[in-house]
PAVEXTOR-706326 format. One record per residue (C-alpha): residue number from 1; x, y, z. Coordinates in steps of 0.02 Angstrom, whole numbers, plus 50000, padded with zeros to 5 digits. Layout:
N
<rec i="NUM" x="X" y="Y" z="Z"/>
...
END
This chain:
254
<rec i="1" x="47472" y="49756" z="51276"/>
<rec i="2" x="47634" y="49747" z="51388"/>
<rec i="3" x="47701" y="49605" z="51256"/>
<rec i="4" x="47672" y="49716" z="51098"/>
<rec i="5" x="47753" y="49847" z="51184"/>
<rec i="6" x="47898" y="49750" z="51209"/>
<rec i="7" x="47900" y="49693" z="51047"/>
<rec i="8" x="47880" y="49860" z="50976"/>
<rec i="9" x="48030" y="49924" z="51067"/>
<rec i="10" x="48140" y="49779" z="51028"/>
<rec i="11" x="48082" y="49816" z="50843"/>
<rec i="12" x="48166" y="49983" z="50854"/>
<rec i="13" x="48299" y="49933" z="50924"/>
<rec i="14" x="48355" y="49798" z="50802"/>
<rec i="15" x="48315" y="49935" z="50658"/>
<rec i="16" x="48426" y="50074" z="50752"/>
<rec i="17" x="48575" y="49935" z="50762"/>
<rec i="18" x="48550" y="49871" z="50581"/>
<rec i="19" x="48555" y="50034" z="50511"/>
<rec i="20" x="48698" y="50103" z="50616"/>
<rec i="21" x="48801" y="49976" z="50550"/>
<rec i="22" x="48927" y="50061" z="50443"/>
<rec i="23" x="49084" y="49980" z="50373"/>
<rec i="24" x="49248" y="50071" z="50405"/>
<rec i="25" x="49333" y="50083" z="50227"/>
<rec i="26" x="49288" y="50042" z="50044"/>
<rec i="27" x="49316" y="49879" z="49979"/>
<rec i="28" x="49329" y="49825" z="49792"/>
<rec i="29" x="49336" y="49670" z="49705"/>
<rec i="30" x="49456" y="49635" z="49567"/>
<rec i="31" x="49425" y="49536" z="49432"/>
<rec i="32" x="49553" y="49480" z="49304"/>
<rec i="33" x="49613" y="49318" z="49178"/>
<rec i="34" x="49741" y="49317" z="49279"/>
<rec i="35" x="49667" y="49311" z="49444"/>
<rec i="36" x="49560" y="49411" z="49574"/>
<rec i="37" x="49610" y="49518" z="49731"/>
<rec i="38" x="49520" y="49619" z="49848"/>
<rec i="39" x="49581" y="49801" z="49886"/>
<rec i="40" x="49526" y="49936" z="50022"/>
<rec i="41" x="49550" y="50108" z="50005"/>
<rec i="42" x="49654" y="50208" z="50123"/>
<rec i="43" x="49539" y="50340" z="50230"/>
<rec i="44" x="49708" y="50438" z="50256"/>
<rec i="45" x="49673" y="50500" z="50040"/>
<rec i="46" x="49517" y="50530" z="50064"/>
<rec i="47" x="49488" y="50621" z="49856"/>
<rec i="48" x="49569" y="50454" z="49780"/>
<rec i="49" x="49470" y="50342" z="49873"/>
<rec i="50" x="49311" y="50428" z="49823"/>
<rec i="51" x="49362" y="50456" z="49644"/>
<rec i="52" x="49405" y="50278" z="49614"/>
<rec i="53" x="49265" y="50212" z="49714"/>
<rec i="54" x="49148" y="50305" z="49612"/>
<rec i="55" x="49222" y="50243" z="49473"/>
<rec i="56" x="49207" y="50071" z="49509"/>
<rec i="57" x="49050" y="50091" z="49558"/>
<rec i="58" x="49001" y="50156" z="49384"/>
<rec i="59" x="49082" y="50021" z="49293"/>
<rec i="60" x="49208" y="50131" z="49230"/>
<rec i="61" x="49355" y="50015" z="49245"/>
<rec i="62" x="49274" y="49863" z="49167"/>
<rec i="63" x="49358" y="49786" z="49037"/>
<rec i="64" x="49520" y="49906" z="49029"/>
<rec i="65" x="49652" y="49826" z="48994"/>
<rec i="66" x="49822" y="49835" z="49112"/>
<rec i="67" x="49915" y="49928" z="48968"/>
<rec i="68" x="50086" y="49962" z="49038"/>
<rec i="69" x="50187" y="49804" z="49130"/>
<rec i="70" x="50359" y="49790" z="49198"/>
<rec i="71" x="50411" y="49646" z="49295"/>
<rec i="72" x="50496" y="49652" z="49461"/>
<rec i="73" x="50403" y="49874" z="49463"/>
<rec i="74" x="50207" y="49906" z="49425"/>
<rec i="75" x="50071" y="49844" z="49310"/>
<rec i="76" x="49973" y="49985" z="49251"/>
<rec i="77" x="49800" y="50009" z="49191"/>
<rec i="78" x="49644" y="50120" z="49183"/>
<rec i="79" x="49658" y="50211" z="49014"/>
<rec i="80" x="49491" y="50196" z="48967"/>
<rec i="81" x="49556" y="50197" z="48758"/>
<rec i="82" x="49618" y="50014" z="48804"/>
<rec i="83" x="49438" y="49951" z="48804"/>
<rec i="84" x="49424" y="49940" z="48610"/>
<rec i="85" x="49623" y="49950" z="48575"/>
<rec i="86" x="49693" y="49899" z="48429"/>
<rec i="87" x="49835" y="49754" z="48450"/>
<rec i="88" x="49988" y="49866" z="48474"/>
<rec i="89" x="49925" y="50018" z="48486"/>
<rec i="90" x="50012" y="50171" z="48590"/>
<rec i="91" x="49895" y="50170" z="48762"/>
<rec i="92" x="49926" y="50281" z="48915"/>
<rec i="93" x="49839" y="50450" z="48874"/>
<rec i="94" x="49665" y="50434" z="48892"/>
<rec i="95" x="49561" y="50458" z="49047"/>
<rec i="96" x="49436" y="50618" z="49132"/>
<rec i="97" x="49493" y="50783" z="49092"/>
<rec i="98" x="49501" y="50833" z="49284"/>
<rec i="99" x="49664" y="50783" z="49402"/>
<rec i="100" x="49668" y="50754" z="49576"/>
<rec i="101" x="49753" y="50849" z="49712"/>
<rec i="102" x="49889" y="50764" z="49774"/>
<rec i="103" x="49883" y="50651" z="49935"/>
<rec i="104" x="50058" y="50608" z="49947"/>
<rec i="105" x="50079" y="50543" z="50138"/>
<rec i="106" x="50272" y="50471" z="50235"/>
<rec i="107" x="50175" y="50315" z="50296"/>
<rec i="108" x="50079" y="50271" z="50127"/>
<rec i="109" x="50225" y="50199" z="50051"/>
<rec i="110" x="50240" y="50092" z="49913"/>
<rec i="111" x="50250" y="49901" z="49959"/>
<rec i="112" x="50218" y="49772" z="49876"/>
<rec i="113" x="50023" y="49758" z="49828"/>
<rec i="114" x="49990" y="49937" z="49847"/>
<rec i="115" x="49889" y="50044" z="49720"/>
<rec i="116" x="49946" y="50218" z="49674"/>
<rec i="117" x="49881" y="50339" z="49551"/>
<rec i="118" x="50003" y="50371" z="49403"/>
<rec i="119" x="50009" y="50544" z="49339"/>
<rec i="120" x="50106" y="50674" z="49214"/>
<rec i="121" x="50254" y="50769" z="49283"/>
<rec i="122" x="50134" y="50930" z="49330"/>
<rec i="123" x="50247" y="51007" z="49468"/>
<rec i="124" x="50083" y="51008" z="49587"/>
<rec i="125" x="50123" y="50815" z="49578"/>
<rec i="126" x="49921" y="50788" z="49552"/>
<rec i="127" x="49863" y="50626" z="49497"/>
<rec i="128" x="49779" y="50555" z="49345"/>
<rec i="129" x="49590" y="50537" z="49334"/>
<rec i="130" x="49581" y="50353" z="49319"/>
<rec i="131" x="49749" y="50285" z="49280"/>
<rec i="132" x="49851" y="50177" z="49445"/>
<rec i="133" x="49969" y="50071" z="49453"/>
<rec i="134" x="49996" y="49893" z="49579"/>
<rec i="135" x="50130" y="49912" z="49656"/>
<rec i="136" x="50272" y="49732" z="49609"/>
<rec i="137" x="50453" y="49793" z="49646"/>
<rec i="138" x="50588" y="49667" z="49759"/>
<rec i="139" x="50630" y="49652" z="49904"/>
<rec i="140" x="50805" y="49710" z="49934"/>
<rec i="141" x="50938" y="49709" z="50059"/>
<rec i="142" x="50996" y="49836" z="50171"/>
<rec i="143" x="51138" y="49878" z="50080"/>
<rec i="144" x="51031" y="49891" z="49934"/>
<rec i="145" x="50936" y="50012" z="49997"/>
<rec i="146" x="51088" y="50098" z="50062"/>
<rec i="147" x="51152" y="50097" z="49882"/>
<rec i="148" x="50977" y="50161" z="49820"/>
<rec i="149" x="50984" y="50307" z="49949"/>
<rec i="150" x="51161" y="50370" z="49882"/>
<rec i="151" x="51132" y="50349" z="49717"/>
<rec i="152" x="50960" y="50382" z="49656"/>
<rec i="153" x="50901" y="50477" z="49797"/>
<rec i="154" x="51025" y="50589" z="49808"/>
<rec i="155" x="51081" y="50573" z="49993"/>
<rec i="156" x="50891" y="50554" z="50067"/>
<rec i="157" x="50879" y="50428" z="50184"/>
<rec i="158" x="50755" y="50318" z="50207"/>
<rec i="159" x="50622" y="50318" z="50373"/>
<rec i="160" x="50644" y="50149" z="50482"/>
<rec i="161" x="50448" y="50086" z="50417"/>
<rec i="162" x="50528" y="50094" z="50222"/>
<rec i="163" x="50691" y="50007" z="50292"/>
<rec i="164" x="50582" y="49865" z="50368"/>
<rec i="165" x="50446" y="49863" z="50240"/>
<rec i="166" x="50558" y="49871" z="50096"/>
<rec i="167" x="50668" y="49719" z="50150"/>
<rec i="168" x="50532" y="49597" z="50196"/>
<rec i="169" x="50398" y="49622" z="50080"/>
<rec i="170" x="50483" y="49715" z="49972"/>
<rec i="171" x="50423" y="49866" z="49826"/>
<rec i="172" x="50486" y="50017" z="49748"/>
<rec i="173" x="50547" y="50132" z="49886"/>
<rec i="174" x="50608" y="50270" z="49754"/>
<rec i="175" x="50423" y="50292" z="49713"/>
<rec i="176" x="50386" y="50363" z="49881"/>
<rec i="177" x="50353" y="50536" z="49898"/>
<rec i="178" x="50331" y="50568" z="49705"/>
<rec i="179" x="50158" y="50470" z="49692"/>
<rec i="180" x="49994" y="50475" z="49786"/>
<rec i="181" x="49992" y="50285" z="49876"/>
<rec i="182" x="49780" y="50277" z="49899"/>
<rec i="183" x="49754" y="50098" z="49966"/>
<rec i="184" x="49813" y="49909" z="49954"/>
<rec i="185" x="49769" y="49734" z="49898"/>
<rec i="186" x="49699" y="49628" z="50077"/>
<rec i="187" x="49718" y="49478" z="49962"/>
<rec i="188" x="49755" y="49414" z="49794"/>
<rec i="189" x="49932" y="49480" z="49789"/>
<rec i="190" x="49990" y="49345" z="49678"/>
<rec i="191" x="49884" y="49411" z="49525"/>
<rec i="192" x="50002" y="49555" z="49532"/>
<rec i="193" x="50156" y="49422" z="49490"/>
<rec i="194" x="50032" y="49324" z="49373"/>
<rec i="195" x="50014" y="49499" z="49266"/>
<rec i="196" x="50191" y="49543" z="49290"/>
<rec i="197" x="50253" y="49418" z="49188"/>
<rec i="198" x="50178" y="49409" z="49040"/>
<rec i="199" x="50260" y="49472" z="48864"/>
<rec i="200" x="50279" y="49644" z="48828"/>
<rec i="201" x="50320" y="49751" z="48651"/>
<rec i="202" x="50433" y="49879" z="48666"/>
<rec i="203" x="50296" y="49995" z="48756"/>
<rec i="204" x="50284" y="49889" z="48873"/>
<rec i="205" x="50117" y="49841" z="48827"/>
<rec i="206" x="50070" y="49649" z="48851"/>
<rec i="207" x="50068" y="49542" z="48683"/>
<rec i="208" x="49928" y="49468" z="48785"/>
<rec i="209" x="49763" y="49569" z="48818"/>
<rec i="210" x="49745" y="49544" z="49007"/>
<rec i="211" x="49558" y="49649" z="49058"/>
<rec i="212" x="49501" y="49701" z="49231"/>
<rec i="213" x="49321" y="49722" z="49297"/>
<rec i="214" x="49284" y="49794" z="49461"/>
<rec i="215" x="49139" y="49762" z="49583"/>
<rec i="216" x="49129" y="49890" z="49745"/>
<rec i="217" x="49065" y="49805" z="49891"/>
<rec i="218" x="48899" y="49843" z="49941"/>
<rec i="219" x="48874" y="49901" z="50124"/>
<rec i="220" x="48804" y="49734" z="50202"/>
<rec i="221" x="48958" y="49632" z="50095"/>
<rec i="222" x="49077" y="49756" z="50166"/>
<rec i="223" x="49000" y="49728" z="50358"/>
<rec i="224" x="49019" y="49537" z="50333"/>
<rec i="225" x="49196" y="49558" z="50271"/>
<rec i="226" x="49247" y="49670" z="50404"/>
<rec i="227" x="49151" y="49535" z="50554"/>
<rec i="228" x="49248" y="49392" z="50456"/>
<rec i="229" x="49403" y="49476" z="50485"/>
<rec i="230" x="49369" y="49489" z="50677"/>
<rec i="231" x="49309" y="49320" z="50691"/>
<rec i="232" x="49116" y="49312" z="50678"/>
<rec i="233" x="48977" y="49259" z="50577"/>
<rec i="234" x="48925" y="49347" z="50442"/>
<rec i="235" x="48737" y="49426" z="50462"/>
<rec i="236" x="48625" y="49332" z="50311"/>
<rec i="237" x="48468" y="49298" z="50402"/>
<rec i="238" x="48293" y="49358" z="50355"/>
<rec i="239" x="48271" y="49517" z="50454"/>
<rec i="240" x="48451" y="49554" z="50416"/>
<rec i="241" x="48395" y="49546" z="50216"/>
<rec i="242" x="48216" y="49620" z="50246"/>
<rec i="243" x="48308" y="49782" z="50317"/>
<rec i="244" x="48455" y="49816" z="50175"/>
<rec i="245" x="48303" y="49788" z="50047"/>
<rec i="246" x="48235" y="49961" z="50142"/>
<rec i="247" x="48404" y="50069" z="50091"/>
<rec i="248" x="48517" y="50119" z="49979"/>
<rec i="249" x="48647" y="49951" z="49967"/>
<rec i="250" x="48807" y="50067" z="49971"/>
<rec i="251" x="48881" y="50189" z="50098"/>
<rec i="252" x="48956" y="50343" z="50121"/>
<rec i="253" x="49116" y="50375" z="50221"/>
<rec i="254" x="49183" y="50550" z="50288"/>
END
């Protein structure tokens, strides 16, 4: 009696720790022809990160093309019209008929491998639906960035995390502050450059079709990132498995 007791309670236990197991952000897998990257969400934008996740999660960004490229700035996708485009045709416009509040934060600033939402020029600064932008720019020099804040920012000066940030890895510093910055690539930066330089018309639309698919972590893939990043094992075993198979494979953060 005594030993099913004690196995009993360590039953319980093992269920309470499995299923308070909750990953700290969202994580979602990019897929391209030009390479793959993994991005997390920021927490700190809380109605982009749910809006995109969701739409991940839905498939919504699967084969959407990147639509709008410029080397050595952005690549741009997320226009749902680009999934059955015609070569050459005008792309930018489509996407849900609702915009989101803007999230616009000082310390969410746009370096290098950073995704922000694009958006019109509504005065409320609110982003697009579905349409963002990877973040390519340079990296520049001090006194290019001095140049940058007396010429096309009119006298603002720039906070000591852009000076740093700006001249090591490098981005588009005059974005800051006019776009909502909503989360960043953990790896895969390079398919950024690999996108970046491909031909372009005079839209800026690439000559060459290059698609996107997304997959959104599920909750046990995201716990096994997150342990890999602090140096343990990832949990694959059989009562690990036999538990996920009893909930919902995805999460909810606040």
């Amino acid at each position: 009696m005594n030993k099913k007791i004690y196995l009993s309670i360590a039953y319980i236990l093992l269920s309470i720790s499995l299923f308070a197991q909750t990953p700290s952000h969202y994580y979602i897998q990019i897929h391209t022809n030009k390479g793959d990257a993994l991005l997390k969400l920021y927490n700190e934008t809380p109605k982009h990160r749910d809006n995109f996740m969701k739409l991940a999660k839905e498939g919504y960004f699967d084969s959407l093309l990147f639509h709008r490229v410029i080397e050595n700035f952005m690549i741009q996708g997320g226009d749902p019209d680009s999934r059955f485009a015609a070569d050459r045709q005008e792309l930018g416009n489509g996407g849900p008929e609702y915009k989101i509040p803007s999230e616009i934060q000082p310390q969410l600033i746009h370096k290098k491998g950073t995704i922000g939402a694009a958006r019109d020029d509504n005065p409320e600064k609110k982003s697009s639906g579905s349409q963002f932008y990877f973040v390519q720019g340079r990296v520049f020099t001090n006194a290019g960035l001095d140049s940058l804040e007396q010429f096309r920012l009119k006298g603002a000066k720039l906070s000591d995390l852009q000076r740093s940030t700006y001249t090591t890895i490098g981005g588009t510093p005059h974005l800051d502050g006019n776009y909502t910055v909503f989360g960043e690539l953990l790896n895969g930066v390079d398919m950024i450059d690999a996108v970046a330089k491909v031909k372009t018309d005079d839209r800026d639309r690439p000559l060459e079709n290059v698609r996107m698919s997304m997959h959104l972590l599920t909750k046990r893939e995201a716990i096994n990132y997150e342990r890999g990043q602090n140096g343990l094992e990832p949990k694959l075993g059989f009562f690990t498995k036999l538990f996920d198979s009893l909930k919902s494979p995805y999460y909810t953060l606040p």
